[in-house]
C-alpha positions as CSV (number, residue, x, y, z in Angstrom):
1,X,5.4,-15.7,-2.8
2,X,8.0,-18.1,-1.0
3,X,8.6,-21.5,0.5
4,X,9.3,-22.3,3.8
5,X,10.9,-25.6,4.3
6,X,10.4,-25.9,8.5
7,X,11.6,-28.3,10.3
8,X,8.9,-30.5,12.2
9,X,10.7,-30.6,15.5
10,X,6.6,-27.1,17.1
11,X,-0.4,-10.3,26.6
12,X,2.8,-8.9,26.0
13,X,1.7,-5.1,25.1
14,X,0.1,-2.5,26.6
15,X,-1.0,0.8,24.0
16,X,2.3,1.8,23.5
17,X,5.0,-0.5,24.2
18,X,5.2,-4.0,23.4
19,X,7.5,-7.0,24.9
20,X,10.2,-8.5,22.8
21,X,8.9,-11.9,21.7
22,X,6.8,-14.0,19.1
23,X,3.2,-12.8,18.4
24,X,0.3,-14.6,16.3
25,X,-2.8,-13.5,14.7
26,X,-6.0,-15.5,16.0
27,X,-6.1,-17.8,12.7
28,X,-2.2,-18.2,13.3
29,X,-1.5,-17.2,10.0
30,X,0.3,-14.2,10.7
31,X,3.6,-14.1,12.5
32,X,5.5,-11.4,14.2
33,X,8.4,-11.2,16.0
34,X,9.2,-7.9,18.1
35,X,13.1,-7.7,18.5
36,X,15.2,-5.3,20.1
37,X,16.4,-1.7,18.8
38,X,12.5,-1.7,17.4
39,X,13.4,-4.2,14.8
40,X,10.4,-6.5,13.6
41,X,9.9,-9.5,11.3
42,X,6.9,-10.2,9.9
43,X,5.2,-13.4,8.3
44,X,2.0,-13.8,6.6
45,X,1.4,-17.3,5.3
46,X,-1.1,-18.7,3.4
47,X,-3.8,-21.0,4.7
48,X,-1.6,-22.9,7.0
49,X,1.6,-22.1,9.2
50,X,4.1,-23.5,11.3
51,X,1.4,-22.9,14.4
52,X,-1.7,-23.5,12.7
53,X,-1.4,-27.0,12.3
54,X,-1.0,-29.9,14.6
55,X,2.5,-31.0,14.5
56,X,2.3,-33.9,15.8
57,X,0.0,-35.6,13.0
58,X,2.4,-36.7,9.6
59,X,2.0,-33.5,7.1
60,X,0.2,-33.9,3.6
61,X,2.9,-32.4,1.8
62,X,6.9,-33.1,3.2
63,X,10.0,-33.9,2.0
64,X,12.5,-35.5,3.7
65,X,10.8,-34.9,7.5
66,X,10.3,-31.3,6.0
67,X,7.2,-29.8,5.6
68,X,6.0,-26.9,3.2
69,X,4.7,-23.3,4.2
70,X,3.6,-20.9,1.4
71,X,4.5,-17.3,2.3
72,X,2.3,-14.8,1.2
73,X,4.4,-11.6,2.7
74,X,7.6,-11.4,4.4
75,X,9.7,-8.9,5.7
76,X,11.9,-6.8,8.1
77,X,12.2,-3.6,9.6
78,X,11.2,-1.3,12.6
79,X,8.0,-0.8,14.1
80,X,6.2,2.0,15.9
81,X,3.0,1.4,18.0
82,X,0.3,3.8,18.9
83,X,-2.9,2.7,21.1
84,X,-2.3,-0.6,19.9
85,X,-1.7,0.3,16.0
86,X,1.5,-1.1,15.5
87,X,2.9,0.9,12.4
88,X,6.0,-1.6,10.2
89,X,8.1,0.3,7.7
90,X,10.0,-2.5,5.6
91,X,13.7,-2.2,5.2
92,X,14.0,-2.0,1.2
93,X,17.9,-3.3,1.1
94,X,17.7,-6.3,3.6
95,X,21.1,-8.0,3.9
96,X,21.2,-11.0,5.7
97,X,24.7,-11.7,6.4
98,X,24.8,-9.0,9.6
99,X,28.7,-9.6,10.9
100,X,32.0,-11.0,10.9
101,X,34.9,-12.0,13.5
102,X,38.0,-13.1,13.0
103,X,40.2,-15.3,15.1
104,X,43.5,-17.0,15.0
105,X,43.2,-20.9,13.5
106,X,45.4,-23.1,16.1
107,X,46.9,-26.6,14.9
108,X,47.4,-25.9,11.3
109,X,51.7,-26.0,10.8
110,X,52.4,-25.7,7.4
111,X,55.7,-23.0,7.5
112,X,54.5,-22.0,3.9
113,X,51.1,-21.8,4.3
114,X,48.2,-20.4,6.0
115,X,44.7,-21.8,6.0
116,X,41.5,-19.6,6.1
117,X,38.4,-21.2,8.2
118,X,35.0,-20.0,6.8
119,X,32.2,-20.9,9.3
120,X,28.7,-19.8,8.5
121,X,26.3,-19.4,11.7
122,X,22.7,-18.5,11.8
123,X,21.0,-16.4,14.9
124,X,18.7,-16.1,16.5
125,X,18.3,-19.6,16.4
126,X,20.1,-22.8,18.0
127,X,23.1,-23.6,17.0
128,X,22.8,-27.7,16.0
129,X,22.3,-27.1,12.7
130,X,23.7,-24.9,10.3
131,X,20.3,-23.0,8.1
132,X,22.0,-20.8,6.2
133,X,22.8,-22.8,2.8
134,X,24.5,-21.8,-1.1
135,X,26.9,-18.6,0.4
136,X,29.1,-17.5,-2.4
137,X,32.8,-16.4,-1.2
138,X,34.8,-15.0,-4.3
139,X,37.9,-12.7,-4.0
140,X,39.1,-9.6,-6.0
141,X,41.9,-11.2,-8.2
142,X,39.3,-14.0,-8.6
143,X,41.5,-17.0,-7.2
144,X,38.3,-18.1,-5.7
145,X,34.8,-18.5,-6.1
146,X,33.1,-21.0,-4.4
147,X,29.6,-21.8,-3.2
148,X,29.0,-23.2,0.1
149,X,25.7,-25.3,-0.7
150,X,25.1,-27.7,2.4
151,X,28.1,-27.2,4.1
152,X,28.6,-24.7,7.1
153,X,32.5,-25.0,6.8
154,X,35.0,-24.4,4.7
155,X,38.6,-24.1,4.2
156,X,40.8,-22.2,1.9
157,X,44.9,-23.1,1.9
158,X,47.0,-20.2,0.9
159,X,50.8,-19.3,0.5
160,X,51.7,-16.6,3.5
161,X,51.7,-13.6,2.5
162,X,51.9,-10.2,3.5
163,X,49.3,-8.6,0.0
164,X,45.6,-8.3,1.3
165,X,43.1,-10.2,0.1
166,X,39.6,-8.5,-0.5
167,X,36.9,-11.5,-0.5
168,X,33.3,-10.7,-1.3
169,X,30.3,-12.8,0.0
170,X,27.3,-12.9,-1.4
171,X,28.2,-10.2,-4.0
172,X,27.7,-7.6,-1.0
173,X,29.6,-8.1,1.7
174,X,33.0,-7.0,1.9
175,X,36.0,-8.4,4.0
176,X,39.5,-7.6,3.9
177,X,42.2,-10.1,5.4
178,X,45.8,-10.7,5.5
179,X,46.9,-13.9,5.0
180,X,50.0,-14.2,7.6
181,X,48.6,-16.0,9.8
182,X,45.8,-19.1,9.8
183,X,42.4,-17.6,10.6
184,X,38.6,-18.6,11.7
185,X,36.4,-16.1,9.7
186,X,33.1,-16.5,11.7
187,X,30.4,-15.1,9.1
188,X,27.0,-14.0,11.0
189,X,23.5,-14.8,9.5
190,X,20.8,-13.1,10.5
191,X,17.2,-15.9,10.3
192,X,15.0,-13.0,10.3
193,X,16.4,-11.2,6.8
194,X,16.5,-14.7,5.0
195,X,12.9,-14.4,3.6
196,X,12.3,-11.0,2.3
197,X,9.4,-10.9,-0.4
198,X,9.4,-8.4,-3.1
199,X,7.3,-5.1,-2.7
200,X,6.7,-4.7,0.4
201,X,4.2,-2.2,1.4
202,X,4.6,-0.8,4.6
203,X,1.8,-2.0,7.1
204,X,-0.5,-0.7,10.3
205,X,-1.4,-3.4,12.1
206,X,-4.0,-3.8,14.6
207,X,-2.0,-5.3,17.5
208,X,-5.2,-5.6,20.1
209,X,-6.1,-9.1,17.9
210,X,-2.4,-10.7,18.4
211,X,-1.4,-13.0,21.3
212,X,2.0,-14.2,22.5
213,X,3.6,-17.1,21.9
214,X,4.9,-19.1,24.8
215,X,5.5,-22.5,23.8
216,X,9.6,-22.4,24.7
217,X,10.1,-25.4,23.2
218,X,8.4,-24.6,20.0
219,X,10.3,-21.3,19.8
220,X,13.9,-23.1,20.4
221,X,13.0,-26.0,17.2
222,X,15.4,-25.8,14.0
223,X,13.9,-23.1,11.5
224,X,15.7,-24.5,8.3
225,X,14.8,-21.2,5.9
226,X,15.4,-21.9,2.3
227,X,13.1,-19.4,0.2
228,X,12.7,-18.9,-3.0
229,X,10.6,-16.9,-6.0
230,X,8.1,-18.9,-8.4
């Protein structure tokens, strides 16, 4: 099971194709989320959900203008549908951190130095708030090893230098950079593979009992995704 800590801020199919978009079960307790390439999320929570209840009376149990959703299944992977059977085969080896880019860090003039920029962003949410959290960045020769936590920035000084360095986040991800000049090292965080529950089951689901969800400003809110196993 996880927590979901989310942020109070609160059709589409025929038989064999299906629109990109948020879907809900009729008790709301069942999310999915048809994205492009045939990927899909899925969320089953228990007795309540972000859509279930009415957001706009004070919740029971919050923290901090937080609220608390128990997941019961989560996951990600591609989808199939079939006279309305939508078929979900879970990924097994879900990484969240999708992508990197790399650009050139203006302003900093240290002759002797270079400074690295790590930013973390989250999609496909907006970007006010940073809801990625706790990314470890450690390199080969293990000069560093650092944890993020709350911050969505941060920056690295070091000598110039022609020697790669190899960094590793989050113990999977690898990136290789040379540190001649100052950089921004953008790293890309994908919402939908921060909650992934363990053994996952692939699903058939029968879609003729979902509806779309087409509340725009519910759907653009701050999903703040911290999960965890009891």
């Amino acid at each position: 099971m996880l927590l979901l800590i989310f942020l109070i801020s609160f059709q589409g199919f025929s038989q064999n194709s299906i629109e990109d978009g948020t879907y809900l079960s009729e008790d709301k307790l069942t999310v999915i989320t048809i994205l492009a390439k045939n990927e899909i999320s899925y969320i089953e929570y228990n007795q309540h959900s972000p859509y279930s209840d009415n957001l706009q009376k004070l919740p029971k149990n919050q923290f901090c203008g937080t609220k608390l959703y128990e997941i019961m299944t989560s996951g990600f992977g591609e989808y199939s549908l079939n006279n309305g059977s939508l078929k979900i085969n879970f990924e097994t080896n879900v990484k969240s951190l999708d992508s990197s880019n790399i650009t050139t860090l203006s302003g900093y003039k240290d002759r002797d130095s270079i400074m690295l920029k790590f930013r973390i962003n989250n999609y496909p949410e907006n970007n006010l708030e940073n809801s990625v959290y706790g990314v470890d960045i450690s390199s080969d020769n293990n000069k560093i090893n650092l944890n993020t936590n709350f911050e969505n920035e941060v920056e690295l000084k070091f000598p110039k230098s022609k020697t790669e360095i190899n960094f590793l986040i989050n113990d999977h991800y690898e990136l290789k950079v040379k540190p001649e000049n100052s950089l921004v090292i953008d790293l890309n965080f994908n919402l939908y593979k921060t909650m992934i529950t363990e053994n996952l089951k692939d699903k058939v689901v029968d879609f003729s009992y979902f509806k779309k969800f087409r509340d725009k400003n519910v759907l653009q809110q701050r999903l703040i995704a911290n999960s965890r196993q009891p």
